[in-house]
N, C-alpha and C positions, 0 to 999 in steps of 0.2 A: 806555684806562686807566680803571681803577674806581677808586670814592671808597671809601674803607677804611669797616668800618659803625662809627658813631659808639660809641663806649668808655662804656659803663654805668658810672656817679656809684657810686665804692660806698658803703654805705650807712655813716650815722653814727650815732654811738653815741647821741646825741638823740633821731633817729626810730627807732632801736633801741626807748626807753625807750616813746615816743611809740607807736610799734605798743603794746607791751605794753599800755601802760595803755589804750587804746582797746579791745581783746581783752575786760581786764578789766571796762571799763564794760557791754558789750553786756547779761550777764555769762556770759564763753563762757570759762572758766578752760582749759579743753583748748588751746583755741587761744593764749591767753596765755603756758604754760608753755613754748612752742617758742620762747621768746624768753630762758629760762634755762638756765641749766647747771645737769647735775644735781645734786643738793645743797644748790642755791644757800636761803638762810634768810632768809627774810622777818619781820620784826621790826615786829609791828604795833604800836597805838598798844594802851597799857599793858604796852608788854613781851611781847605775847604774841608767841608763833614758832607760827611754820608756816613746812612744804617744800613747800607747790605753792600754788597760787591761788585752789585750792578752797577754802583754810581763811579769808582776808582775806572770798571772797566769802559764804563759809558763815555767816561772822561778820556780815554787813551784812546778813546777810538777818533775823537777828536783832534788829537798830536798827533799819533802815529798811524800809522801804515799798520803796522805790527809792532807788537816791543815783546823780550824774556826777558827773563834775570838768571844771570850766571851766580849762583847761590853760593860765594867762595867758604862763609863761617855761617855756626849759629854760638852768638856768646850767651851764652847761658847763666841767669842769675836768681838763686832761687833765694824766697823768701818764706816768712811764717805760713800765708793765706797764700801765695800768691806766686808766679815766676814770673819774671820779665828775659823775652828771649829777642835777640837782638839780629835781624838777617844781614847779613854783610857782605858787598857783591859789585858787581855792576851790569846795566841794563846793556841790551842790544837787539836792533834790529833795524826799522824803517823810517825814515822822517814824513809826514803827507805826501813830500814830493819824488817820494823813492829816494833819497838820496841815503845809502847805509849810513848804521853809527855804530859804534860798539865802545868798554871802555867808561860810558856813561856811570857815574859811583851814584848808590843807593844806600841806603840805609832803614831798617823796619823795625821799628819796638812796637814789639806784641807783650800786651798783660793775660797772663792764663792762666785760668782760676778753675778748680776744679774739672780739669780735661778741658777747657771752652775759652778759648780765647776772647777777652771781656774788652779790648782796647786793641787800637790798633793805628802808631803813627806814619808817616811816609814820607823821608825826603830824597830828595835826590839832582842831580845837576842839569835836567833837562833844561831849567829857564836859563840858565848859563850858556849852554849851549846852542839856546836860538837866538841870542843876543848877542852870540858871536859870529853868527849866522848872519846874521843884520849889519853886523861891523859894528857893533856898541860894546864898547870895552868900559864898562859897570867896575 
């Protein structure tokens, strides 16, 4: 008698999000976008949109030198259709002028809908911190 082969974990919509943002950090946008559906609209920090990855990373390359995300939670909320998973954290890395950051808080709601992350919002404190940079206390 054989032992039947052990039943592969299927994957959660957390390390769904998880892969993604990893992809993102490298910053290997190709590899990121196989984690969305097509369409899907990314709503970065000031409002701006973009449809693939290229454009959040197009945009950091603009700020930073380098930036990652220290990935602290994923809160996880699931619904009928749909999860909404929540990354919780903070960035670190380079400002243009070399000068380190770390510390920096982020926050990421992703909508994932059948394995494919369908939405996707972004904020985080970097305008705060270049406006204290400047010495403008906002």
């Amino acid at each position: 008698m054989s032992v039947p082969a052990k039943a592969e974990r299927p994957v959660t919509d957390a390390e769904i999000v998880e892969a993604y943002l990893t992809a993102s950090m490298i910053p290997d946008p190709d590899a990121a976008v196989a984690y969305m559906k097509p369409g899907t609209v990314i709503t970065f920090t000031g409002g701006r949109e973009f449809d693939h990855p290229r454009g959040p990373t197009g945009f950091n390359a603009k700020r930073y030198r380098w930036v990652k995300k220290k990935m602290d939670r994923f809160d996880v909320c699931p619904g009928a259709e749909e999860t909404v998973v929540y990354s919780v954290g903070t960035l670190y890395g380079e400002w243009m002028d070399g000068t380190p950051f770390e510390g920096n808080r982020y926050v990421d709601r992703f909508v994932v809908r059948g394995g494919q992350i369908v939405k996707m919002d972004v904020w985080n404190d970097s305008a705060e911190r270049i406006l204290v940079q400047r010495g403008i206390e906002a």
